[in-house]
C-alpha angles and dihedrals in degrees: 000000000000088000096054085052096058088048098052091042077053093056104044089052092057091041085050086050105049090050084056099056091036089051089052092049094066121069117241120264097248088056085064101050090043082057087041095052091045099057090046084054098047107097129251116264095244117211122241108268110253124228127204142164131241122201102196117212099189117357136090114254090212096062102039092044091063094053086045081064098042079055094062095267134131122201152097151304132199107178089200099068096032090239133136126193119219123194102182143154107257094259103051092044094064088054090057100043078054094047098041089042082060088044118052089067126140095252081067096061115126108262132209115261119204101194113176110188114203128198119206127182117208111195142160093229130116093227113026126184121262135039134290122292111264111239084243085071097044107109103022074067091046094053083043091049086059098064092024106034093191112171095239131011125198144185112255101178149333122229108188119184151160132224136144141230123288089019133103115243127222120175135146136184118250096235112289117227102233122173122233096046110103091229089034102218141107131203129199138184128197129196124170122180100211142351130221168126131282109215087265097072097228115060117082123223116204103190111200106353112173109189113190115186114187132187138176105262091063134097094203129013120258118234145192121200114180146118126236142167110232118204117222110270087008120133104213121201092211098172151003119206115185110227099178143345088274101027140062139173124227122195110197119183130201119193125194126196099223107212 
């Protein structure tokens, strides 16, 4: 019995042995979540930015390299050459060849832009200065002589020009010859940002146009500065600038779509 005993005490030491080398041999658990931690932490190889080059067929550069931008892009426009130039990471340049690609489409092609500016004096006096107002301007006046029942309204000037989308405009009158101004003569300056078309086709946007008329009589020019969306065959009244107690001046702005 005694025997059995010794042999049983014999094996429970080498079972105890071999779980303690077996236990060493592992690393703790901790060990494994540090290694763990350190490879979460460990950044991400990135992957060299590609470049490339679009030749645009129809659409505008300014436009689509903004939205290259908002796609995580950098580049390029001339507008010239109708290019743009794209640095990008792989995947985002994937994004913007799909979205140029919608994009460069015939329906994106500039289009020809017919603006005729009117200037229109409104006055208490008997005699005001300028010439009767054309038929074309009838009832946009009579829209303006219900809010500003001046006694006599009058055309001061006439500023036609032609741009097209995507493109600044710069234009000016030659000096008009109106009745009614001691040098008689008016002079008029017209500077729009950016043309272009809202998604209906039709209606015109005029971002930033600052229009500064000038005669004789005055001491500073007067000036508009606004931006306004002009509906095709619309007469806009886009701005109204007093010029005394009994006298103000009305520029009133059509836009066409030439086709």
């Amino acid at each position: 019995m005694k025997r059995i005993a010794v042999l049983l005490l014999l094996a429970a030491l080498s079972y105890a042995a071999q779980d303690n080398k077996n236990a060493q041999s592992k690393p703790p658990a901790s060990s494994d979540a540090a290694a763990n931690r350190m490879a979460d932490e460990r950044p991400a190889r990135r992957t060299a930015p590609v470049e490339k080059l679009f030749v645009l067929k129809y659409a505008d550069p300014g436009p689509v390299i903004n939205l290259v931008r908002a796609l995580g892009g950098t580049g390029t426009e001339n507008a010239q050459l109708r290019a743009i130039a794209v640095t990008a990471e792989p995947h985002a340049m994937g994004v913007i060849e799909d979205a140029v690609q919608q994009l460069d489409v015939p329906s994106a092609a500039p289009k020809n832009i017919e603006l005729t500016v009117y200037l229109v004096v409104g006055t208490d006096a008997e005699g005001g200065v300028g010439n009767p107002v054309p038929k074309e301007l009838e009832s946009v006046v009579a829209q303006i002589r219900s809010a500003f029942p001046f006694k006599n309204y009058r055309q001061l000037d006439v500023v036609e020009a032609r741009t097209r989308t995507g493109e600044k405009l710069h234009t000016s009158s030659d000096g008009g010859k109106v009745d009614g101004t001691a040098g008689g003569t008016v002079h008029v300056n017209v500077d729009i940002q950016s043309v272009g078309l809202a998604q209906d086709g039709a209606t015109v946007r005029l971002d930033h146009m600052d229009a500064v008329i000038f005669w004789p009589e005055m001491h500073n020019p007067l000036s508009v500065s606004t931006s306004v969306d002009v509906g095709e065959g619309q007469k806009v009244v886009v701005g109204r600038i007093g010029v005394s107690h009994d006298q103000a001046l009305f520029v009133v702005l059509t836009a066409h779509v030439v086709q």
